[in-house]
N, C-alpha and C positions, 0 to 999 in steps of 0.2 A: 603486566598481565595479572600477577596477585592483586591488583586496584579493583580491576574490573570482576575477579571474583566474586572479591567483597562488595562490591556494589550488588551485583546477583545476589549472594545471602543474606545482606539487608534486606532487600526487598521483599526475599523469602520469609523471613522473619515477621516483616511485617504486616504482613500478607496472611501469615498464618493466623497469627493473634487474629487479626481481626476476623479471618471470617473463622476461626469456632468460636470466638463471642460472636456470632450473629449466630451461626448454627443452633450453640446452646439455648440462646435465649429463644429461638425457634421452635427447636425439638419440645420445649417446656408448653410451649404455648397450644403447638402439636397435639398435645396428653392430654391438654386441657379441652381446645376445639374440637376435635375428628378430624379437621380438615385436609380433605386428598389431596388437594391443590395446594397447601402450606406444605402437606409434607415431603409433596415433590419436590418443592424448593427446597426444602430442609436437607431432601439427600443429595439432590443437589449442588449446596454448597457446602456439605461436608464432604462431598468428590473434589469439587476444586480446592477446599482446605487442604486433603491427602496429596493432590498435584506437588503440592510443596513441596512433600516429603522427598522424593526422589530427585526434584530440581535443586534440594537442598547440598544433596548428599552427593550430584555431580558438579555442583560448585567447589564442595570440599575437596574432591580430589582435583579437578581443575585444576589447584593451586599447587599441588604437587609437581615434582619437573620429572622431565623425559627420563627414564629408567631404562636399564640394556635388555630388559623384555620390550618396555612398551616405551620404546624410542622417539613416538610421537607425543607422548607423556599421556593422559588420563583424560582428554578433553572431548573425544566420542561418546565418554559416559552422557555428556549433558543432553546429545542426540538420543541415546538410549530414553533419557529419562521423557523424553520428549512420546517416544511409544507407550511409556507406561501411563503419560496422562491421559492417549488415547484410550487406553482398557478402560481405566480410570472413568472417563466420560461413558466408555458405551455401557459397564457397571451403572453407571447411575439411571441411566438409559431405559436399560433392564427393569432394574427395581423400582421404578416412576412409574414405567408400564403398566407392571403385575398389579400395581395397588389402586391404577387408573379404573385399569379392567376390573378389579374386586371388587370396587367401590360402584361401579355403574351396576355390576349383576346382584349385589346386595349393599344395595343405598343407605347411607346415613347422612343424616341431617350434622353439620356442624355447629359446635356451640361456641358462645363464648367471640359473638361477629366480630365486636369493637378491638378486643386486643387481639385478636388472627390475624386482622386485618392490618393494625401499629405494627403488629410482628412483620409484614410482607414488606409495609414501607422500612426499616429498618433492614431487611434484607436487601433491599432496592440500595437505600446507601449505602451500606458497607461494603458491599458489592462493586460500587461506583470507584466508591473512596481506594480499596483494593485494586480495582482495574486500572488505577488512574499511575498508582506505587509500580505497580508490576511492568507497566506499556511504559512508562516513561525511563525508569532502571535497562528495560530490554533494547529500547532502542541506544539509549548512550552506551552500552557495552556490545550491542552486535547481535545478542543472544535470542534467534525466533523461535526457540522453547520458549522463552520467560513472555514475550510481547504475545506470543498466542495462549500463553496463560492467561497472559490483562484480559485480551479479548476475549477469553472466553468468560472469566468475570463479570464484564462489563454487559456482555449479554444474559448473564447471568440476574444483572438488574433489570431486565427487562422480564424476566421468568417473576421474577417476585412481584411485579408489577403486575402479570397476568392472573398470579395469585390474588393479589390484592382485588381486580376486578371479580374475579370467580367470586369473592367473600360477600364481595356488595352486591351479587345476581342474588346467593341466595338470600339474604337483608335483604332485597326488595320482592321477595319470596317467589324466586325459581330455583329447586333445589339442586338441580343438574347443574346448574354453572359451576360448582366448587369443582366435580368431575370433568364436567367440559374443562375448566381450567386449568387439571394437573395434563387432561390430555394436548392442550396445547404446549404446553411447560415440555412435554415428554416427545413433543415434534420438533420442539426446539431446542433440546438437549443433541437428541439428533444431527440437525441441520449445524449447531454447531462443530459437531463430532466429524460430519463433513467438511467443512471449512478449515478446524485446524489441522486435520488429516492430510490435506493437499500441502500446505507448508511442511509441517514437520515430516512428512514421508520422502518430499521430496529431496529437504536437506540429506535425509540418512542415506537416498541415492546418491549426492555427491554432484546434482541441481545447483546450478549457479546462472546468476544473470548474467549474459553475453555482456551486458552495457557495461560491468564491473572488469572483466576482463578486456573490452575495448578502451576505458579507463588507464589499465595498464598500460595497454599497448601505449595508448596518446602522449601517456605522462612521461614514459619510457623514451622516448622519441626528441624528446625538449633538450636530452643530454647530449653534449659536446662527443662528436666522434662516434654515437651510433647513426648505421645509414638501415638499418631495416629491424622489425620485431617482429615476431612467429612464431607458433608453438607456443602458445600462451593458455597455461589452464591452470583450473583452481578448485579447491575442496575446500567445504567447510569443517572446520572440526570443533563441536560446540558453537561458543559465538568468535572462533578465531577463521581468519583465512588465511588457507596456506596456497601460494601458486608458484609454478616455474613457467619460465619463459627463458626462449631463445633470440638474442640478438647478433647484430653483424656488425663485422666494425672490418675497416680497412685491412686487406691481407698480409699489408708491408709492416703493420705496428706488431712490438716486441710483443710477446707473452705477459710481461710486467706491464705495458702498459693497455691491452685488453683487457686483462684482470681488472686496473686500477677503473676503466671505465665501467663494467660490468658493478664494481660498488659503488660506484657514483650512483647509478641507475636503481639498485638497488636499494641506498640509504636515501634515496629521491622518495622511494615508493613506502616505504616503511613509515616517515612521515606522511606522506600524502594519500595513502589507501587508505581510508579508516577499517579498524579491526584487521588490520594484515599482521598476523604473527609472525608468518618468514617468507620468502620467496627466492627459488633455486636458478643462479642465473648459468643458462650457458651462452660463451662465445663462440661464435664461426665466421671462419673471413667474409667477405662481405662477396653476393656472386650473384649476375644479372638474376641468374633465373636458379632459386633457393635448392638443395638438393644433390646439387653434384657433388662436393665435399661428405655426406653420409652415404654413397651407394654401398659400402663394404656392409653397412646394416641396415639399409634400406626393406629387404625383402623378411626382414625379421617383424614390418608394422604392417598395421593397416593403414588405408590409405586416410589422410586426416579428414577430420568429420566436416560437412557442410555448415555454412552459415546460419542456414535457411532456420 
């Protein structure tokens, strides 16, 4: 589990570095041009440089183990941190707006085309190169904080791109395209903010793919001496999955040896689930039609949820 940490904080690492050297060398360029549209990219990717920050700082507790308050240990912070990149984005959002709109009600001419323009393609890479560290880290560890981080970098290179174009409108002297251009930049900061909203919101509900948990069930099933699996769910916490599931074994086998198969199934999944941190196994004798062994607390649930 510490491994995979540290994979996440590398990447954060280096993730950072790179893009506030693009940012700075941006910002510089920014002072220099006027350009609306450089400087929307510029805040931009100083929003996804900050992303870091808080992806950084629930890696670091990540690594810390379950404590008698926080008995699941510290790995929801990484969900948390996952909201904060959303502010984060709609922030930059914001601020890309207000200077789109200032810029179109009292126009200025940008200077300085050729290197505004180096500055966008150089945001276009770094960007790249960053999205490339962040999506590849996020998927070998699990973590859809980090991978909707890449992603949003990676569209990120597309914004500077749009920059770039705005710079050559007005170089072939239309002076609105720098504006049109941050205005695009500031739909697309957006439409990103959409996109990674639906993952990260949906993990902090506790949203898990059916097919992951049918998974279970399947692989569960391959062991000697279980005849049925049920009750099978799962949460994510950060980039770890935690599930319990109930299985059925023969009514005549001992205690000890329910038990023994119950870890079989269990040490089965723990290699074979990727990102599976732990999973809570219960046994019940095994019975046509599942159910009559829990009536004593039956009317304590809801009825289990549909497939559908």
């Amino acid at each position: 589990m510490g491994t995979h940490d540290s994979r996440g904080i590398r990447a954060v690492k280096l993730s950072l570095v790179g893009l506030l050297a693009t940012a700075l060398l941006q910002a510089a360029v920014v002072v220099l041009s006027g350009s609306v549209a450089l400087l929307a990219d510029t805040l931009h990717n100083v929003a996804d440089a900050l992303t870091s920050v808080p992806l950084w700082i629930a890696f670091r507790l990540g690594q810390r183990g379950p404590s008698a308050r926080f008995s699941y240990g510290y790995h929801r912070a990484e969900d948390a941190a996952g909201l904060a990149i959303l502010l984060v984005i709609l922030g930059s959002a914001g601020w890309a707006g207000y200077e789109v709109v200032s810029r179109f009600l009292a126009p200025v001419a940008p200077t300085h085309l050729p290197l505004a323009m180096a500055a966008a393609v150089v945001g276009a890479i770094g960007n790249e190169a960053v999205a490339r560290v962040r999506i590849r880290a996020g998927r070998e560890i699990g973590s859809a904080a980090l991978v909707a981080d890449g992603q949003h970098a990676r569209i990120d290179a597309f914004t500077s791109l749009a920059a770039f174009v705005g710079l050559g409108g007005v170089a072939l002297g239309f002076p609105l395209a720098d504006p049109l251009a941050g205005l695009v930049i500031t739909v697309a900061i957006l439409a990103i903010l959409w996109e990674v909203s639906q993952d990260v919101l949906a993990r902090f509900m506790d949203a898990i793919d059916p097919e992951l948990l049918g998974e279970i069930v399947q692989r569960s099933c391959t062991v000697a001496g279980v005849r049925d699996v049920y009750d099978v769910r799962g949460r994510w916490l950060g980039h770890r999955l935690y599930a319990e599931a109930t299985i059925s074994v023969e009514g005549s086998l001992s205690v000890i040896e329910g038990h023994r198969i119950s870890e079989e199934v269990r040490h089965l999944l723990l290699h074979e689930v990727p990102h599976l941190g732990d999973i809570a196994m219960h046994v019940d004798p095994f019975e046509a039609v599942p159910g009559s062994h829990h009536r004593i607390t039956a009317h304590h649930f809801s009825p289990p949820p549909d497939n559908d």
